[in-house]
N, C-alpha and C positions, 0 to 999 in steps of 0.2 A: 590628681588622684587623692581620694581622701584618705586619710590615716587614723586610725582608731588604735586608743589605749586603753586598756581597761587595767586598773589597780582594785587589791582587795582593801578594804576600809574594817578597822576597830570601833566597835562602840561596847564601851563599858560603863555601866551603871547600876546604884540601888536600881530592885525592879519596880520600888512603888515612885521613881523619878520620873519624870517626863522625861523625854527623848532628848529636848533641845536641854535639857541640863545633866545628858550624857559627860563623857570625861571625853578630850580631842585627842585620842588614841596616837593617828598617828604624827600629827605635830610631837608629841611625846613622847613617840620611839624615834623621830628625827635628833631631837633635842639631844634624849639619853647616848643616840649613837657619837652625836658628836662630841659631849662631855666623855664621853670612854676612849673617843681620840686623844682627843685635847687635855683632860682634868681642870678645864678650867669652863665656868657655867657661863660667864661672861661672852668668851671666845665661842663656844657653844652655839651661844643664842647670837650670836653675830652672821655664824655661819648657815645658821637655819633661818634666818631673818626675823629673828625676834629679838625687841630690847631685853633687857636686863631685867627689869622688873618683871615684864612677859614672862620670861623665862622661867625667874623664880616663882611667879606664882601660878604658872602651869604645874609645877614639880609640886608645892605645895597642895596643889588641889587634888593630885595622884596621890600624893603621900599620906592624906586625910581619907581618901577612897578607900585605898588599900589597909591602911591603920600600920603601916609600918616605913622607913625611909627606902627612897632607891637609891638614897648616895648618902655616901659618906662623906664629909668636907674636914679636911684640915688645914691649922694655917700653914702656909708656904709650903706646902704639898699636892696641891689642888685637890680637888675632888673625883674619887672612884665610887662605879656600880656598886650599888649593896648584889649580895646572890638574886634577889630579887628583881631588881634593875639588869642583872644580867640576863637573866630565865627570861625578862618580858623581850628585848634582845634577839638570844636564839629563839624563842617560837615568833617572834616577826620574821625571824632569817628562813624558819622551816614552812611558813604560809607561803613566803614568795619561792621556795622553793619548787613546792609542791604545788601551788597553783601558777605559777608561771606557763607553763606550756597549756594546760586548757584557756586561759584567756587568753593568751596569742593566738592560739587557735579559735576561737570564739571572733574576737576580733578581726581576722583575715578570713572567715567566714562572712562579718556582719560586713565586712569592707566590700566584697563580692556582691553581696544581697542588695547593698545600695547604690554599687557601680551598676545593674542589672536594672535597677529601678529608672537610673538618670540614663539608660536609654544607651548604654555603652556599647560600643558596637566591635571593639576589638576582644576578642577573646583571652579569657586570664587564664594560665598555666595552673595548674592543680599540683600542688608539691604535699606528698605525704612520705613522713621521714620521722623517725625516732628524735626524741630532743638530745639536739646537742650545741656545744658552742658554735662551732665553724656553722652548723646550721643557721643558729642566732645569727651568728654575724652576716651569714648572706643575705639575710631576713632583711638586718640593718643595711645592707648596703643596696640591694633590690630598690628600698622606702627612698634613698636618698639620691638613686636615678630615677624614681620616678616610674619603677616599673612594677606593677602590679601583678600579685600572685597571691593562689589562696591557698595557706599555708594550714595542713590540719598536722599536728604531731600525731602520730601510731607506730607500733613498735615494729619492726626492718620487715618481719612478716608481713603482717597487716601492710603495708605499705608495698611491698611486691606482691600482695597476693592483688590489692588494689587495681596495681598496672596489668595485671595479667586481665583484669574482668574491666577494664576501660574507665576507671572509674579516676584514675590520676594520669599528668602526664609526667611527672616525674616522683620518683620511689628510691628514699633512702634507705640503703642497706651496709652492715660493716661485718665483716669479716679476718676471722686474727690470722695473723701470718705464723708458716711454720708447721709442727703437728695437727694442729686445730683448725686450718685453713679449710681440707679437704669434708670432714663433717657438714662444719659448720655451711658451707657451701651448699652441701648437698639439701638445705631446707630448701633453698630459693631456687635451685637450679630448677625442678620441673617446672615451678611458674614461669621459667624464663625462656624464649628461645633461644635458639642458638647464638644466633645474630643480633640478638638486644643490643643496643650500641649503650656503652658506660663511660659515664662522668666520675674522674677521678676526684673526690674533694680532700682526701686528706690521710695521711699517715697518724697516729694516733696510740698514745700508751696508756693501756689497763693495768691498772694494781691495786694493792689491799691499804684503803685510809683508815688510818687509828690516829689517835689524838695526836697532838702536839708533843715532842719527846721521846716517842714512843716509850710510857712508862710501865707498859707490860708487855717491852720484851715482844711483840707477837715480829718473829720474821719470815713467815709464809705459810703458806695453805694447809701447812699439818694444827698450826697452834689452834685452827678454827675448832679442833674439838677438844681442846683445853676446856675442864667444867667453870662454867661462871664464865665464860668467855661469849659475849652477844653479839652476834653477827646480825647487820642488815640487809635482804635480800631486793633486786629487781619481781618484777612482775613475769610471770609465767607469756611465753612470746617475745622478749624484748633479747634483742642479741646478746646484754651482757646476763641475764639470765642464764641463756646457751651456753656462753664462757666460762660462767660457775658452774657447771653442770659439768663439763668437759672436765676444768679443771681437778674439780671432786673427784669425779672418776678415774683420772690418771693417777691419783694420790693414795686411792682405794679408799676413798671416805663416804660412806652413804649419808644421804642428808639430812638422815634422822640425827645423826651425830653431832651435829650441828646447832648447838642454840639458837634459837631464830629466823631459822629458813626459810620459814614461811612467812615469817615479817617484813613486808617491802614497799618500799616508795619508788615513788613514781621516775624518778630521775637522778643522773649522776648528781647534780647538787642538791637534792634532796635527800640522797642519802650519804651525803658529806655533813650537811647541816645536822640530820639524824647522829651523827657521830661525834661532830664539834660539841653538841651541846648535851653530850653525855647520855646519850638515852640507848645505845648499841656501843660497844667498844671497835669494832670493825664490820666495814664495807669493802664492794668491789665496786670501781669504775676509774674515769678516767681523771690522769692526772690533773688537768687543768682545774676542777671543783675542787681536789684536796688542796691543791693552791690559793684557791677563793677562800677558803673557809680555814686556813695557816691549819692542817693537817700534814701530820709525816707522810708522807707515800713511799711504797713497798711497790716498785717496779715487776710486773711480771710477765707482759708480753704486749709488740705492737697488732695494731690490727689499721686493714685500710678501709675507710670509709668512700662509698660510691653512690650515684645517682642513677638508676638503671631508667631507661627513656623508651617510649614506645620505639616501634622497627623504624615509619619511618619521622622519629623525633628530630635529627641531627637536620633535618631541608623544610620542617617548618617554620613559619613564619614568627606565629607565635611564642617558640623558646629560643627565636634569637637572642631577643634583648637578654635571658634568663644567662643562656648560654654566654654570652659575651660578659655581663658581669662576672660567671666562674672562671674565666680567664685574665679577667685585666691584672694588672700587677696591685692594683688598690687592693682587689681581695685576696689575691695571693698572700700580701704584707698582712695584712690582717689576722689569715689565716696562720700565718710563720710566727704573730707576734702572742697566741696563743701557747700555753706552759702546755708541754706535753705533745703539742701537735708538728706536722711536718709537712711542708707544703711545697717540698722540690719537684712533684709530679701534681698539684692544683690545676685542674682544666683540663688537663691530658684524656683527650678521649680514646677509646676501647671499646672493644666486641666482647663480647661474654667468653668467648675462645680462649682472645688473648688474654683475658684477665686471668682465666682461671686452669685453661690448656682444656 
């Protein structure tokens, strides 16, 4: 099976330069990431596969571009990001955030497009599912048996609305446990029959990221209409959209009150990186990103994440192999070794019934 990657690429240059005497973008946000590990440029450039002199005079050629340093060097203290060297940093962090789930999706589209070409004769499962980690990681473990599937990210709607009109055979959707269970259900249930049979994938905790320390104090869902206080929102359709909305409402907060509401990325780590790098003071999603991106997290509620399968998906052929990787203990582990997530019921399959009564 072929495997397709696709990465975003930097190019920065005067505009009266020719191309090829652009700046190597991101060898030099490899480099910088690793001197903000390390402090030392030597070690650095060892880790990113470049000598020493490489090193320095990539940094040097940046540093001439820009007209100002991105590190500062001391002796026997090594060397840290200038602010600048940081900012190039997080918006590398906030590209791959945000573009991440459309190239995976691009790419497990073009992967379909060219198995169809070479004459493929087994049929590939259509997985449409809101971006998440345990997602990812099935993704990753799918690729490394060998089993192929075309993965489009859309938000838990879009995605059951999908399997209701035939257009995927499997649809991720998540729902919060507790008060908010019963609503939040009620979107997906008419597209569902009765009997839809459901793939458990994961237990999962939603809360409010704010920076590191939490240096303003914010401890839940009332501080969001503290003035000067910037929140970053999901996309209208996306379940944790729904979560906010619910949550608001239980709090009596309309969402005009709210700095920022209408401001929103595309994805839990996308709006972690929106937060890490100063640009919003708080988000909602799930804990595993505020852990990627060393954010405080403000626990507030679990919710479980599910695969809802056509009627009769559980005795075809084709989402065996799907189905058997959501059970093995490789993705279970995987899925348990995830911050935030809970993988004691991974693979446990269900009727619409019993999930929800």
């Amino acid at each position: 099976m072929l495997r397709i990657t696709l990465q975003p690429q930097w190019k920065i240059g005067h505009h009266q330069v020719e191309d090829g005497a652009t700046l190597p973008v991101n060898a030099l946000l490899q480099l910088l990431a690793a001197v903000q590990t390390s402090g030392s440029i030597a070690q650095a450039g060892r880790e990113v596969g470049l000598s020493y002199r490489h090193a320095w005079g990539l940094l040097q050629q940046a540093e001439a571009l820009f007209g100002q340093p991105l590190l500062v060097r001391g002796r026997g203290r090594g060397s840290v990001l200038t602010p600048l060297g940081e900012q190039l940093i997080w918006a590398d962090a906030r590209i791959g955030a945000r573009l991440q789930p459309l190239l995976e999706s691009l790419a497990a589209e073009l992967e379909g497009a060219l198995g169809r070409v070479q004459a493929r004769t087994q049929a590939v499962p259509r997985l449409h599912a809101s971006h998440g980690f345990a997602v990812a990681a099935l993704r990753e473990q799918l690729a490394q048996r060998g089993v192929a599937v075309e993965l489009r990210y859309r938000n838990s709607l879009e995605a059951v609305a999908a399997l209701a009109q035939g257009d995927c055979d499997l649809a991720g959707f998540h729902v919060p446990l507790g008060e908010f269970q019963a609503p939040a259900a009620q979107r997906y249930l008419p597209l569902l029959r009765p009997g839809t049979p459901l793939v458990h994938l994961a237990v999962r905790t939603q809360g409010l990221f704010v920076a590191a320390g939490n240096p303003l104090n914010i401890r839940g869902l009332a501080d969001l209409t503290r003035p000067g206080l910037r929140f970053v929102n999901r996309p209208e359709g996306s379940g944790t959209r729904m979560l906010t909305e619910l949550l608001l409402q239980r709090h009596g907060i309309a969402p005009r009150q709210v700095t920022g509401f209408d401001n929103t990325e595309l994805t839990h780590a996308a709006v972690a990186a929106f937060v890490a790098s100063g640009m919003a003071d708080v988000g909602l999603g799930v804990q595993t990103a505020a852990h990627r991106f060393g954010l405080h997290f403000i626990p507030l509620l679990k919710e479980r994440y599910f695969f809802a399968l056509p009627m009769d998906g559980l005795a075809r052929a084709d989402l065996e192999p799907v189905l058997a990787v959501l059970q093995s203990p490789a993705f279970v582990a995987r899925v348990a070794a995830l911050k935030g997530y809970e993988a004691a019921g991974t693979g446990r399959v269900q009727n619409l019934s019993e999930a929800f009564g």
